[in-house]
Backbone of each chain as ProteinMPNN parsed JSONL, in Angstrom:
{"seq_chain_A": "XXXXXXXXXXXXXXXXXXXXXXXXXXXXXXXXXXXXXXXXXXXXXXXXXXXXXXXXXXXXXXXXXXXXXXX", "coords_chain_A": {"N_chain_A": [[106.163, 157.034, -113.75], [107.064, 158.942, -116.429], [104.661, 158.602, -119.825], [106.534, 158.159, -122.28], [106.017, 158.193, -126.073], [107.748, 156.206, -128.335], [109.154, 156.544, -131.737], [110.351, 155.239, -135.047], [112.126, 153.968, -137.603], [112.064, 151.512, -138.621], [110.955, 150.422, -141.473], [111.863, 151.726, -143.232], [114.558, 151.164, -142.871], [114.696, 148.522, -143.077], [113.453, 147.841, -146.071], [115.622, 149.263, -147.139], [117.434, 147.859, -146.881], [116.971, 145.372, -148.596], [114.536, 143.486, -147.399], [111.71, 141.392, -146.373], [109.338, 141.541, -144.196], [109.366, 139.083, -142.861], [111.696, 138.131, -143.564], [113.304, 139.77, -141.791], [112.063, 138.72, -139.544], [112.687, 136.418, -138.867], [115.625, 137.139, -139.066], [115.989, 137.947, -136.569], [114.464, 136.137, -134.814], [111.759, 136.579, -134.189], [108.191, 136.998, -133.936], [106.608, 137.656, -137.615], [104.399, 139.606, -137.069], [105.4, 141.097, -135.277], [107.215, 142.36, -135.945], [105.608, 143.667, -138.252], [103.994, 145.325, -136.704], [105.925, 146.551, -134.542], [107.206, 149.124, -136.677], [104.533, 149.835, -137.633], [104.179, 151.139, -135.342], [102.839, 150.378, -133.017], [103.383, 148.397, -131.11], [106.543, 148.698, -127.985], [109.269, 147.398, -128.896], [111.812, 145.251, -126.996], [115.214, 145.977, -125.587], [116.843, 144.656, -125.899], [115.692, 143.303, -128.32], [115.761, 145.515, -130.366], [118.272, 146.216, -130.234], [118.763, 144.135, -131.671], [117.532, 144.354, -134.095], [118.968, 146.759, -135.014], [121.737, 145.761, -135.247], [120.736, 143.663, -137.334], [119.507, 145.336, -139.725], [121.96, 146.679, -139.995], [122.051, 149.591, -138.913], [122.393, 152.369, -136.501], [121.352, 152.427, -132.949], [120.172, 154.498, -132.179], [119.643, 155.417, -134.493], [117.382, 154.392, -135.645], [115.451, 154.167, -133.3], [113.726, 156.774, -131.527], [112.984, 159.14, -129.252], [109.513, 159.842, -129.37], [108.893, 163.664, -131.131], [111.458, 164.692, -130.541], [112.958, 164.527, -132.854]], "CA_chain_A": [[107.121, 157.4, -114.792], [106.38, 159.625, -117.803], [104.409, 157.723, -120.838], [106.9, 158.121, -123.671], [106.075, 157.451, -127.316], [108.835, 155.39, -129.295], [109.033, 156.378, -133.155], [111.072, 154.404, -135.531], [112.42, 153.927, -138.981], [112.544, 150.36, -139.012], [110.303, 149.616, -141.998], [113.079, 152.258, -144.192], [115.71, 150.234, -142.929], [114.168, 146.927, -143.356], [113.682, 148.156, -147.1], [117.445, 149.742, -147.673], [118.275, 145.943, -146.915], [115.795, 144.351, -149.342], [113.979, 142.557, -146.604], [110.668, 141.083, -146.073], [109.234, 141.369, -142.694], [109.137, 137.836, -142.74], [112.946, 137.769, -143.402], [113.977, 140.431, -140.562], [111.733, 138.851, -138.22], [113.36, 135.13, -138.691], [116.924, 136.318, -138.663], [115.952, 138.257, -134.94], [113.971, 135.335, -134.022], [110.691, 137.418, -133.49], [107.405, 136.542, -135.354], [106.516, 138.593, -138.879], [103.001, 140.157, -136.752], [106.021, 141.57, -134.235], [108.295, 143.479, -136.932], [104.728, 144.281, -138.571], [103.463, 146.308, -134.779], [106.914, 147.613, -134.227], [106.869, 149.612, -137.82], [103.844, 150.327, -137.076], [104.55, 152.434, -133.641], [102.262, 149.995, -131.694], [104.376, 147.924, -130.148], [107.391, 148.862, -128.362], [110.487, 146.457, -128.404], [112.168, 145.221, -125.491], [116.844, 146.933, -125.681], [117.465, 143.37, -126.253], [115.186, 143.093, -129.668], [116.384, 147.021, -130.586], [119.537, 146.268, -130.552], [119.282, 143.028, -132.329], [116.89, 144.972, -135.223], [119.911, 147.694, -135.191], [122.542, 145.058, -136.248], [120.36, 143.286, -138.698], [119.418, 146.311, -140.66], [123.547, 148.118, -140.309], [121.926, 150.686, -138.112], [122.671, 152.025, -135.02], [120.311, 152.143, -132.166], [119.492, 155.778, -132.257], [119.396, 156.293, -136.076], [116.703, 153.387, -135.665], [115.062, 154.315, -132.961], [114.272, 157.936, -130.85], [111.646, 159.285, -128.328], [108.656, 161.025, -130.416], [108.749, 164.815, -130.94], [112.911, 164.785, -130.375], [113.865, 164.234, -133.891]], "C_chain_A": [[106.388, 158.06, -115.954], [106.351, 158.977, -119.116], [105.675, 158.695, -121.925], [106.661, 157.542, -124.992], [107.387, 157.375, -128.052], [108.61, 155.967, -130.822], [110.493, 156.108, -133.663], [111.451, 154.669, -136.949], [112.865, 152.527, -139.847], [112.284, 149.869, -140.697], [111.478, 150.519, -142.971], [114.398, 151.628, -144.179], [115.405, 149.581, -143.361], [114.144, 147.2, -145.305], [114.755, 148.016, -147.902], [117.88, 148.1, -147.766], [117.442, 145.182, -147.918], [115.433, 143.553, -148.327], [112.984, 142.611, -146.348], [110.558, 141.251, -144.773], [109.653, 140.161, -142.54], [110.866, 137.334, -142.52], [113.802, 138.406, -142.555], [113.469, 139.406, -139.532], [112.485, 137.618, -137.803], [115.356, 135.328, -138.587], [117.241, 137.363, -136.96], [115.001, 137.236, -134.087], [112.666, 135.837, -133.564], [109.967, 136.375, -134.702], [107.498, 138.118, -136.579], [105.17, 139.774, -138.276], [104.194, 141.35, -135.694], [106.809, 142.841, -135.279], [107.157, 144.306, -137.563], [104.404, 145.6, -137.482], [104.631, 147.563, -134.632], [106.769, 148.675, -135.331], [105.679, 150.485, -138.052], [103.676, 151.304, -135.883], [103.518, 151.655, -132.643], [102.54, 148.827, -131.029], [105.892, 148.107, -130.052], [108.39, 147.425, -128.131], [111.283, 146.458, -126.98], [113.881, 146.353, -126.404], [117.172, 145.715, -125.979], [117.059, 143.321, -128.251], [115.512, 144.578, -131.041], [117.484, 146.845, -131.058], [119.888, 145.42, -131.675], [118.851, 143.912, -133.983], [118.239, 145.75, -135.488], [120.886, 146.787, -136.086], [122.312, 144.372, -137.297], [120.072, 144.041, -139.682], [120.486, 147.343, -140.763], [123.153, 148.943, -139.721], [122.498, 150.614, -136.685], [121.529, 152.17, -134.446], [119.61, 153.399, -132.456], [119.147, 155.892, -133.551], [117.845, 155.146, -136.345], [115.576, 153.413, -134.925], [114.934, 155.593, -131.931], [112.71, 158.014, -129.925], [110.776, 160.241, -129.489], [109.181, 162.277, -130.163], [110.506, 165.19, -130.793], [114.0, 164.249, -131.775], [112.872, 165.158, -135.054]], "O_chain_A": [[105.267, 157.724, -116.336], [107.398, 158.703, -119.702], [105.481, 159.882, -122.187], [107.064, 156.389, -125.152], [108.03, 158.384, -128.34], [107.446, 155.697, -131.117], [111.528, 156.484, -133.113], [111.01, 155.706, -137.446], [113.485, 152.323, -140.891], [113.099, 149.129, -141.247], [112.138, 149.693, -143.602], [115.179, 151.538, -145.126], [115.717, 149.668, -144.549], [115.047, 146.564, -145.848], [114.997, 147.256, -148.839], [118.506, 147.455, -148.608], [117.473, 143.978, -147.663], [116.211, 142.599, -148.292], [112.652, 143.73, -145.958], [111.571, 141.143, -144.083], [110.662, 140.186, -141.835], [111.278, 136.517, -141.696], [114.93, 137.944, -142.381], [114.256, 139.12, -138.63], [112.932, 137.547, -136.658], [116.182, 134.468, -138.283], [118.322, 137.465, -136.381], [114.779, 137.428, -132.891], [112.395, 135.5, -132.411], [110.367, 135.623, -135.591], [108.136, 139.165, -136.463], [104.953, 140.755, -138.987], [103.711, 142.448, -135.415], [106.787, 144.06, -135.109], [107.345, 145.522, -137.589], [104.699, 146.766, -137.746], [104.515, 148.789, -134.606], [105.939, 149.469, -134.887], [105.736, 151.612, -138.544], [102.841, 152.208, -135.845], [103.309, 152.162, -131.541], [101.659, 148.346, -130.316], [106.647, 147.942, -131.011], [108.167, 146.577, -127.268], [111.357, 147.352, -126.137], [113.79, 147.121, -127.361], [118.251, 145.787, -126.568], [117.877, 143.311, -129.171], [115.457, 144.492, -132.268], [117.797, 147.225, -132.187], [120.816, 145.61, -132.46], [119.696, 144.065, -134.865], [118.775, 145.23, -136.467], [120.945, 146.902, -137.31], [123.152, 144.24, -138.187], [120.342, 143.532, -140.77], [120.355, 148.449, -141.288], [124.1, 149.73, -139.739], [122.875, 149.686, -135.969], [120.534, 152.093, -135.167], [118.489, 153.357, -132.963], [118.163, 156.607, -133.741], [117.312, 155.284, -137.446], [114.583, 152.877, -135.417], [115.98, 155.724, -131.295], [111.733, 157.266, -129.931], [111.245, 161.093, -130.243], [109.902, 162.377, -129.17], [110.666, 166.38, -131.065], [115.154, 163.822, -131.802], [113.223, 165.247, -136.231]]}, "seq_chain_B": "XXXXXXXXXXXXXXXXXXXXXXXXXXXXXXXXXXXXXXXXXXXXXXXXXXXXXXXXXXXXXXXXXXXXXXXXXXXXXXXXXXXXXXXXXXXXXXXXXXXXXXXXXXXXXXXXXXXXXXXXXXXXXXXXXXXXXXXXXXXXXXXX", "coords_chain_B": {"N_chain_B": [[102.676, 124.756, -139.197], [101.135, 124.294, -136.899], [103.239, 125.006, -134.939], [103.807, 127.558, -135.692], [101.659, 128.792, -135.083], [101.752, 128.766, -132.539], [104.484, 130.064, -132.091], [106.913, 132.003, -130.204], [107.63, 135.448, -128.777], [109.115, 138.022, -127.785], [106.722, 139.939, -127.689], [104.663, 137.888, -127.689], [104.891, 136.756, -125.391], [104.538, 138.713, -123.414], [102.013, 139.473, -123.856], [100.686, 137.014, -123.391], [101.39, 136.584, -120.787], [100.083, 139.16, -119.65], [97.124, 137.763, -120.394], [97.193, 135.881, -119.125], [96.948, 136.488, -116.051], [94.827, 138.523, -116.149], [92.825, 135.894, -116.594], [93.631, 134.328, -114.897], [92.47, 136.274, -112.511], [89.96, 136.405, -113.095], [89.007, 133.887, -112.618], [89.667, 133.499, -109.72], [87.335, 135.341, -108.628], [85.46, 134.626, -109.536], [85.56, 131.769, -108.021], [85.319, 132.899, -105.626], [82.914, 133.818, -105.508], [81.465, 131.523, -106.172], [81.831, 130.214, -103.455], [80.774, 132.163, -101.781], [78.247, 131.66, -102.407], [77.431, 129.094, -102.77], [77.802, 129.074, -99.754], [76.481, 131.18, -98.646], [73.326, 130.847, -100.014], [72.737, 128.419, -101.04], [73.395, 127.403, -98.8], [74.877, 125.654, -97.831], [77.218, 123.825, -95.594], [80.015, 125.224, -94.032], [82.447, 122.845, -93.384], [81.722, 121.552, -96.007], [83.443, 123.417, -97.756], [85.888, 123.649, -97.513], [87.459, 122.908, -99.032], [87.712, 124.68, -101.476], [87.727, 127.07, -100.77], [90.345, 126.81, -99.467], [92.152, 126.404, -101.714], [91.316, 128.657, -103.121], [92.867, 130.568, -101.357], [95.381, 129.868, -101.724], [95.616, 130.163, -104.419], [95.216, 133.045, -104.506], [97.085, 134.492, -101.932], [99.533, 132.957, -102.987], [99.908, 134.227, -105.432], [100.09, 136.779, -104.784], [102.219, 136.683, -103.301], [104.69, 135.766, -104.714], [104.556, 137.495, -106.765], [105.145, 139.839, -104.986], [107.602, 138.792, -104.296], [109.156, 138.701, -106.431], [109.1, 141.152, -107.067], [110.612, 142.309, -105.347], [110.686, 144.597, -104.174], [109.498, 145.604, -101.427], [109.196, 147.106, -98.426], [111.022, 146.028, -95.263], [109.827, 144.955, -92.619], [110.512, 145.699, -89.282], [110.625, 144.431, -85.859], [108.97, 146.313, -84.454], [107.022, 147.381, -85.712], [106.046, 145.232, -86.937], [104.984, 143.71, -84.975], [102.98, 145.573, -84.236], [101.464, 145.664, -86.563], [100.546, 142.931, -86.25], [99.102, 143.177, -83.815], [96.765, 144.781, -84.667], [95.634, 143.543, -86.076], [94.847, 140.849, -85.121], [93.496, 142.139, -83.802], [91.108, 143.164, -84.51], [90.311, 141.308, -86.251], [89.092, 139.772, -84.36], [87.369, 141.093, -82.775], [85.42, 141.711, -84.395], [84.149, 139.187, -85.12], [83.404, 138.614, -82.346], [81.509, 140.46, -82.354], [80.056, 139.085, -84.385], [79.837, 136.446, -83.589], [79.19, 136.227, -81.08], [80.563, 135.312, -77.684], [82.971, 132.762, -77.445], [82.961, 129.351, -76.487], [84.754, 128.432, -74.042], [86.041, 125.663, -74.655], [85.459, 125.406, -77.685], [87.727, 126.59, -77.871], [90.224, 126.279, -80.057], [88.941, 126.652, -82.815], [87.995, 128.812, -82.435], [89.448, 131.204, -80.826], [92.291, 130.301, -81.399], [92.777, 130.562, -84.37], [92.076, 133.277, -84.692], [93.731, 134.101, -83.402], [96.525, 132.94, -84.346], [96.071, 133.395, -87.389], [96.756, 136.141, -87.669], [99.392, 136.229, -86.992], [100.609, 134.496, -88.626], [100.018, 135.674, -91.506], [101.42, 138.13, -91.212], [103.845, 136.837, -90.437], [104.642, 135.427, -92.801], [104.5, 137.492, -94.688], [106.89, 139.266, -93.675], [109.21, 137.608, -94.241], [108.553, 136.976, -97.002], [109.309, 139.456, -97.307], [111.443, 139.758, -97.0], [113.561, 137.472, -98.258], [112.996, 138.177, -100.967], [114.246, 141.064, -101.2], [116.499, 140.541, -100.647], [117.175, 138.526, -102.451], [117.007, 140.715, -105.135], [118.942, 142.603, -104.538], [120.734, 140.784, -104.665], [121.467, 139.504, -107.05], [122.149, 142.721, -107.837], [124.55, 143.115, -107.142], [125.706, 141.386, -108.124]], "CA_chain_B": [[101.702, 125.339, -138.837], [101.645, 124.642, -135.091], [104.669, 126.108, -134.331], [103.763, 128.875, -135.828], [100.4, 129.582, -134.129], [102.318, 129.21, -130.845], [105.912, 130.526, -132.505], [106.609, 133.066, -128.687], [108.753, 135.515, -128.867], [109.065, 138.697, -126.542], [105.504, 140.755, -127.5], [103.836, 137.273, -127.053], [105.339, 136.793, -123.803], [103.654, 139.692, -122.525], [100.546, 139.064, -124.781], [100.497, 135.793, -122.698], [101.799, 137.086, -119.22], [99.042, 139.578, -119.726], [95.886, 137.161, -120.683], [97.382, 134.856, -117.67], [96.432, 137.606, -115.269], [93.125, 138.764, -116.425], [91.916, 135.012, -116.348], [93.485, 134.22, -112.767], [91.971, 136.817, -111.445], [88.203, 135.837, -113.545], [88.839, 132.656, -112.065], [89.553, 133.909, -108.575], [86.385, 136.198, -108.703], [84.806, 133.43, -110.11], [85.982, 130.741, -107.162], [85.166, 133.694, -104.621], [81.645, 133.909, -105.797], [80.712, 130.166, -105.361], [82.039, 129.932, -102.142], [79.73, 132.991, -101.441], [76.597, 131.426, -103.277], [77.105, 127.869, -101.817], [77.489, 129.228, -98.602], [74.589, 131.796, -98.186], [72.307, 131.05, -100.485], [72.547, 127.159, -100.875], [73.35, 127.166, -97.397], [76.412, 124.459, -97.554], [78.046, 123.792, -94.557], [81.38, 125.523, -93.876], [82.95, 121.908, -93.821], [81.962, 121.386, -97.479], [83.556, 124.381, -99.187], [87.139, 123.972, -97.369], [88.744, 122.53, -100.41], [87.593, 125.959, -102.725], [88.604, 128.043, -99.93], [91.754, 126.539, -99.886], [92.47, 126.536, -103.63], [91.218, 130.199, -103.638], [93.846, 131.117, -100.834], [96.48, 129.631, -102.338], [95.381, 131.175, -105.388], [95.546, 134.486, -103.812], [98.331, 134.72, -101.616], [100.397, 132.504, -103.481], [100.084, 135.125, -106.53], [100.847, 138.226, -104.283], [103.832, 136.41, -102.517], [105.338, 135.766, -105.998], [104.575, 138.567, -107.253], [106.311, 141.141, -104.218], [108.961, 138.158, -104.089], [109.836, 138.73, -107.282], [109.245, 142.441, -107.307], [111.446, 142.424, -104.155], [110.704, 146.156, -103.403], [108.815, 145.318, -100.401], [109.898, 147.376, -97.489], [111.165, 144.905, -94.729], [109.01, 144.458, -91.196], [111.185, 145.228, -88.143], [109.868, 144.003, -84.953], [108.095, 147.191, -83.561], [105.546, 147.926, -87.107], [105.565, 143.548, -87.247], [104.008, 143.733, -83.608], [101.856, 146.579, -84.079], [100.613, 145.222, -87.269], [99.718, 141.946, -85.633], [98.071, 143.108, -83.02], [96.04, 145.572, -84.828], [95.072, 142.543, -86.936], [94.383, 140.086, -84.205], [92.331, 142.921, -83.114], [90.103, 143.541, -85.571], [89.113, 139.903, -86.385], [88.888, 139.064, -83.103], [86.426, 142.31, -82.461], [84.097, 141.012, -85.933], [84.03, 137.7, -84.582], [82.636, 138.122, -81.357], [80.102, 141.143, -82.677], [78.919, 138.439, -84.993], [78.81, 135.232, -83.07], [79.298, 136.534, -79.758], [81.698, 135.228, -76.822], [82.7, 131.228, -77.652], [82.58, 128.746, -75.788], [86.092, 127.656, -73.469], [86.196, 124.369, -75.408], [85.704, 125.386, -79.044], [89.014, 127.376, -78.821], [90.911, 125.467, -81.326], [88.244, 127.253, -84.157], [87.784, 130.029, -82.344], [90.366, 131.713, -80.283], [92.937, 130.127, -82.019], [92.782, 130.873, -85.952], [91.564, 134.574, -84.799], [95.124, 134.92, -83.04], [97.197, 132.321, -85.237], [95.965, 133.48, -88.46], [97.734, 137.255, -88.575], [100.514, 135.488, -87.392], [101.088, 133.807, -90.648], [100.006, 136.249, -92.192], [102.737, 139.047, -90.863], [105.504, 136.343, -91.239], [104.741, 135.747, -94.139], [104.73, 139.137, -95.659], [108.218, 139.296, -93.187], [109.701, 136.323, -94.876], [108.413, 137.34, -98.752], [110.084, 140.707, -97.983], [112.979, 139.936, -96.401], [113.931, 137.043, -98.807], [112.82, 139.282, -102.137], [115.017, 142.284, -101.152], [118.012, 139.567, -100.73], [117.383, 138.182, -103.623], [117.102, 141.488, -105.655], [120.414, 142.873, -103.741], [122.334, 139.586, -104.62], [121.643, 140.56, -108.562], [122.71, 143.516, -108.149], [125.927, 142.925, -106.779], [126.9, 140.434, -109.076]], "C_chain_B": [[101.311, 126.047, -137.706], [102.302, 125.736, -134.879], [104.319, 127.399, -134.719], [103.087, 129.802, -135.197], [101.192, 129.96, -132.99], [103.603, 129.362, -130.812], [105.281, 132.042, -131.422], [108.086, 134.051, -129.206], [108.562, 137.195, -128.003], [107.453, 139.426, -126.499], [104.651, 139.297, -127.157], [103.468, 136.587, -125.941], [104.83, 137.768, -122.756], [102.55, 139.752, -123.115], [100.05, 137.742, -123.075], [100.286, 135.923, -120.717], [100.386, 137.698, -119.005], [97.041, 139.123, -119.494], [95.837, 136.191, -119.14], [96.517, 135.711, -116.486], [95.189, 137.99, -115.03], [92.992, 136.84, -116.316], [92.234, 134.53, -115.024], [92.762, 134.858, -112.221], [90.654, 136.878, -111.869], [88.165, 134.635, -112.791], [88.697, 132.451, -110.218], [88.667, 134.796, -108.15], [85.31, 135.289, -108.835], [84.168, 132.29, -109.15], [85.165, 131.34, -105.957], [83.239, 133.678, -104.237], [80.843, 132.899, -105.389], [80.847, 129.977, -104.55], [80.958, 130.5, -101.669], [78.267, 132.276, -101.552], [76.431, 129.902, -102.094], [76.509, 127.765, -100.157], [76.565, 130.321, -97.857], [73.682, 131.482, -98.562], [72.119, 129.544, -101.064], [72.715, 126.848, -99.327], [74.44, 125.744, -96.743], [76.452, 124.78, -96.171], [79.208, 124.092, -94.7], [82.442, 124.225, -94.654], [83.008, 121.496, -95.376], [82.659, 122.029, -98.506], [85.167, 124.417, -98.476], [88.328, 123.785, -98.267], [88.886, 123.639, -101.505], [87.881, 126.848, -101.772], [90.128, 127.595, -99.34], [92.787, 126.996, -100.949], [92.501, 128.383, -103.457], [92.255, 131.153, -102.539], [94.784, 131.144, -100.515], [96.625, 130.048, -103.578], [96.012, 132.655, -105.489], [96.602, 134.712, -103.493], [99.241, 134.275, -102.321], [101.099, 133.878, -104.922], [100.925, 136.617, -105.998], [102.153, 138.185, -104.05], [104.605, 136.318, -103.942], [105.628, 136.742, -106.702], [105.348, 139.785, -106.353], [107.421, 140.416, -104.034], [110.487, 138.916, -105.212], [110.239, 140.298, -107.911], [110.527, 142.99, -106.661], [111.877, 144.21, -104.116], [110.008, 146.307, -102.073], [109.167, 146.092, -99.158], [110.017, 146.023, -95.92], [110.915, 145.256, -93.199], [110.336, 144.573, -90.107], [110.149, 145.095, -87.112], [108.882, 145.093, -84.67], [106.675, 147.113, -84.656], [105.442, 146.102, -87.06], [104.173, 143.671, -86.053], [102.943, 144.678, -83.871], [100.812, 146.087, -85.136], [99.613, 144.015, -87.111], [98.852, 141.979, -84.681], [96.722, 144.085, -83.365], [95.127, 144.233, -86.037], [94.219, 141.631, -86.456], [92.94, 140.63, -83.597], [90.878, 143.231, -83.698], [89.814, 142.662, -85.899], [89.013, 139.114, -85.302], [87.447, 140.095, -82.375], [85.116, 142.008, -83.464], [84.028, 140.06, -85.252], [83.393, 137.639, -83.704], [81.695, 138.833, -81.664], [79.207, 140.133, -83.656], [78.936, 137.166, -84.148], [79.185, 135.285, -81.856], [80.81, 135.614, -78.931], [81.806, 133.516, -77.135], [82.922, 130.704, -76.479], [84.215, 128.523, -75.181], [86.481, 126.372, -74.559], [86.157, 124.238, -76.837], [86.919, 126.526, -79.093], [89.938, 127.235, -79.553], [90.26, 126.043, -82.666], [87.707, 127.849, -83.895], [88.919, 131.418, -82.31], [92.072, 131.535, -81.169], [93.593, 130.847, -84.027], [92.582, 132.568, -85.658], [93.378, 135.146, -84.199], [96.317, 134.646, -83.756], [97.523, 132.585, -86.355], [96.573, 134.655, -88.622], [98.745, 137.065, -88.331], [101.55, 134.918, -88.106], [101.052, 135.069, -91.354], [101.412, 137.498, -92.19], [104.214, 138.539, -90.944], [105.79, 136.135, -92.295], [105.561, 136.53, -95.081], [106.546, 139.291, -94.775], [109.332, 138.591, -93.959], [110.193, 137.072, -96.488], [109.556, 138.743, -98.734], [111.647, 140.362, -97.84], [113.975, 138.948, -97.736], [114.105, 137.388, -100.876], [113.916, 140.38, -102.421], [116.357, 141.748, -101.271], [118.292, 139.133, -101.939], [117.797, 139.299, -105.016], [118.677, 142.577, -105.137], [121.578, 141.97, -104.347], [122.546, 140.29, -106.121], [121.983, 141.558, -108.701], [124.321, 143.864, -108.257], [127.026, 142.148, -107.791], [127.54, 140.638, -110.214]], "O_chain_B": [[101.156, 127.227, -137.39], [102.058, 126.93, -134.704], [104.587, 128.34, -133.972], [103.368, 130.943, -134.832], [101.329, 131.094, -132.532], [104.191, 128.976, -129.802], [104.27, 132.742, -131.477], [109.127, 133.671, -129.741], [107.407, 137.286, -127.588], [106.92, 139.503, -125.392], [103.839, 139.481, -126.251], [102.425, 136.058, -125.556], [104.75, 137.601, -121.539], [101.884, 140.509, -122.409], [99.288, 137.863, -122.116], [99.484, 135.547, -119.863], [99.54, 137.075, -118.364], [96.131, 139.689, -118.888], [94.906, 135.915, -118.384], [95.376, 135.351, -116.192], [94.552, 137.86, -113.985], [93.345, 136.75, -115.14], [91.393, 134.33, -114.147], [92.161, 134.312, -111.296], [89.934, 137.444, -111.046], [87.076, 134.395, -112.269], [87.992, 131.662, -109.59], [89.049, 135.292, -107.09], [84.303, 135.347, -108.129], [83.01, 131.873, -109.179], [84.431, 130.604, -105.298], [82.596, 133.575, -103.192], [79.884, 132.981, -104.622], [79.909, 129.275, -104.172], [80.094, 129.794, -101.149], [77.348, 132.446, -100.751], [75.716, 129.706, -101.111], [75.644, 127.125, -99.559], [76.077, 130.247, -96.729], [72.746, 131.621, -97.774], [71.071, 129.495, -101.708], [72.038, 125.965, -98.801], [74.599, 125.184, -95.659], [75.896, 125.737, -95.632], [79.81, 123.377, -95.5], [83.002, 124.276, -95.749], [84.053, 121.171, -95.938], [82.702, 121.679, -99.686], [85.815, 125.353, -98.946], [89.489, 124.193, -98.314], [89.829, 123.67, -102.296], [88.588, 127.705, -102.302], [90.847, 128.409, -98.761], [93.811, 127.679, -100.955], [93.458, 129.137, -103.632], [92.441, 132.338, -102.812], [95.335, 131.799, -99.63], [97.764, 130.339, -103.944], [96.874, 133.182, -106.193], [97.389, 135.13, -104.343], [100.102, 135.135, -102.508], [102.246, 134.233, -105.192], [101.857, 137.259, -106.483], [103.03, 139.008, -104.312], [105.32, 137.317, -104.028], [106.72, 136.946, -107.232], [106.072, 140.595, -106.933], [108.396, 141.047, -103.627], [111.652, 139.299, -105.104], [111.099, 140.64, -108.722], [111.299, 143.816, -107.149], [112.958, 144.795, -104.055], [110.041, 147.468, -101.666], [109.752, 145.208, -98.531], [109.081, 145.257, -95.693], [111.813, 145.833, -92.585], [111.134, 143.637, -90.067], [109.0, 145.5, -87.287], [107.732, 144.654, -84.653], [105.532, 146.818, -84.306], [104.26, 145.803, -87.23], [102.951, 143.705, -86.203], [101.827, 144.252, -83.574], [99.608, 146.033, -84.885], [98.456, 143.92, -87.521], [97.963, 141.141, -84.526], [95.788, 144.187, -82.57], [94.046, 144.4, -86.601], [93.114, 141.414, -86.954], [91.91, 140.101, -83.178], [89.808, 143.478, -83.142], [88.598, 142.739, -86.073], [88.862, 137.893, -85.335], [86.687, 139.635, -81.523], [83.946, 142.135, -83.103], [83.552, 140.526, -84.216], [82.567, 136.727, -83.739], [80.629, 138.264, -81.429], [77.986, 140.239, -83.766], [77.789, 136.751, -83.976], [79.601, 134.211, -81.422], [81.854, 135.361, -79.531], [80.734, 132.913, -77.075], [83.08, 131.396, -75.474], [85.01, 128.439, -76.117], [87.493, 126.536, -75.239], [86.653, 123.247, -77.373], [87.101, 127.239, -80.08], [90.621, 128.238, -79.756], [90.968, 125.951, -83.669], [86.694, 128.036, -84.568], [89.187, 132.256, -83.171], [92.812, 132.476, -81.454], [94.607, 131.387, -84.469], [93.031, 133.231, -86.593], [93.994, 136.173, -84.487], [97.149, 135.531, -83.953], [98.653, 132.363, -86.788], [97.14, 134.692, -89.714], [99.548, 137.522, -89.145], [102.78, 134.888, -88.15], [102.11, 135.514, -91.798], [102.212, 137.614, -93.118], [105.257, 139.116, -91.251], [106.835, 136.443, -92.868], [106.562, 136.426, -95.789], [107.446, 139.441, -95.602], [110.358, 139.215, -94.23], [111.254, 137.466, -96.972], [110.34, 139.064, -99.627], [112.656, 140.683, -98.467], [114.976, 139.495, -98.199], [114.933, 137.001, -101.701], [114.402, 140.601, -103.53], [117.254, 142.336, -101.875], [119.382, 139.262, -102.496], [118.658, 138.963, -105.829], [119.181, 143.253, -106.034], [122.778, 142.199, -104.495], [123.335, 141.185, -106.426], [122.306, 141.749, -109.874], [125.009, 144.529, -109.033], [128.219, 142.179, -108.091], [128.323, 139.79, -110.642]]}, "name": "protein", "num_of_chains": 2, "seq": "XXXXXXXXXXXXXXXXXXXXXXXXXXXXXXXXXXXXXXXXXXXXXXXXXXXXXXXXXXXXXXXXXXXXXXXXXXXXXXXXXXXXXXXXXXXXXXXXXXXXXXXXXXXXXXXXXXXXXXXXXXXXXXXXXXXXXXXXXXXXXXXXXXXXXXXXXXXXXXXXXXXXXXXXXXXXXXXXXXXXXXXXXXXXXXXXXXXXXXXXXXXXXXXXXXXXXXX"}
């Protein structure tokens, strides 16, 4: 399968909401080192943890998350 | 505190899955090695090392079978490629066997003759079994 890179906009969401990593990552149940990585671009999320990030920060999936180079 | 060190949650699930892996298979490299050492170069007796050659091929297979069970992409063994595979198996450690310790004896064929024809046996139902029950399993999920 062809490597795709993931890029994100979590840490601008996470912001817009006033939220600590610490306080996204506890109300998706992740640790604070996990929301740190994702934000980062080096780790990707599973469609389960995506989706959940999407509804905790009012986004949708796409405006949240896209394939590199396609936005 | 605890909890926190070992607070899991999907990246440390594959963090974990990951580290599992690499040390099974240090450990099974590991296992493989002393068997080797004991038995050339300490010079053990066969009889002594059947409990780490056990372990290490339940180790082994057990990991593969789990692993294509659960993959359940396996293509599935009909009789003609089962047979051919077994006898090309039978054949080939039955062909090593006598080039290294020549023709046995009538009376040791229970740990000769036996295990050389017995053993791809298992092994081909096995792999028959793992696939057949893998692909069922991965089929039923789909359906449902």
């Amino acid at each position: 399968m062809e490597e795709v890179a993931i890029d994100n906009k979590l840490k601008l969401a996470r912001v817009e909401n006033d939220l600590t990593q610490s306080e996204l990552a506890e109300r998706v149940g992740v640790t604070r080192q996990t929301i740190g990585l994702i934000e980062a671009g080096k780790y990707n999320p599973t469609l389960k943890l995506c989706l959940m990030l999407a509804r905790a920060t009012g986004k949708s999936l796409d405006e949240l998350f896209w394939i590199k180079g396609e936005r | 505190m605890f909890q926190e060190m070992f607070a899991g949650d999907e990246r440390s699930h594959g963090i974990n899955g990951m580290i599992a892996q690499i040390f099974l298979g240090l450990t099974q490299i590991f296992l493989a090695v002393i068997v080797f050492y004991r038995l050339y170069v300490v010079g053990q007796p066969d009889s002594e090392l059947n409990d780490l050659r056990l372990l290490l091929a339940f180790s082994i297979f057990g990991y593969i079978a789990a692993r294509l069970f659960y993959g359940g992409i396996l293509p599935e063994l009909s009789w003609k490629p089962a047979l051919i595979t077994y006898a090309g198996l039978a054949g080939l450690i039955t062909v090593v066997c006598l080039l290294i310790y020549g023709w046995p004896a009538p009376a040791d064929w229970a740990v000769t003759w036996l295990p050389a024809l017995l053993g791809p046996a298992i092994i081909v139902g096995l792999y028959a079994l793992v696939a057949y029950l893998g692909k069922r399993r991965v089929e039923r999920e789909i359906t449902e």
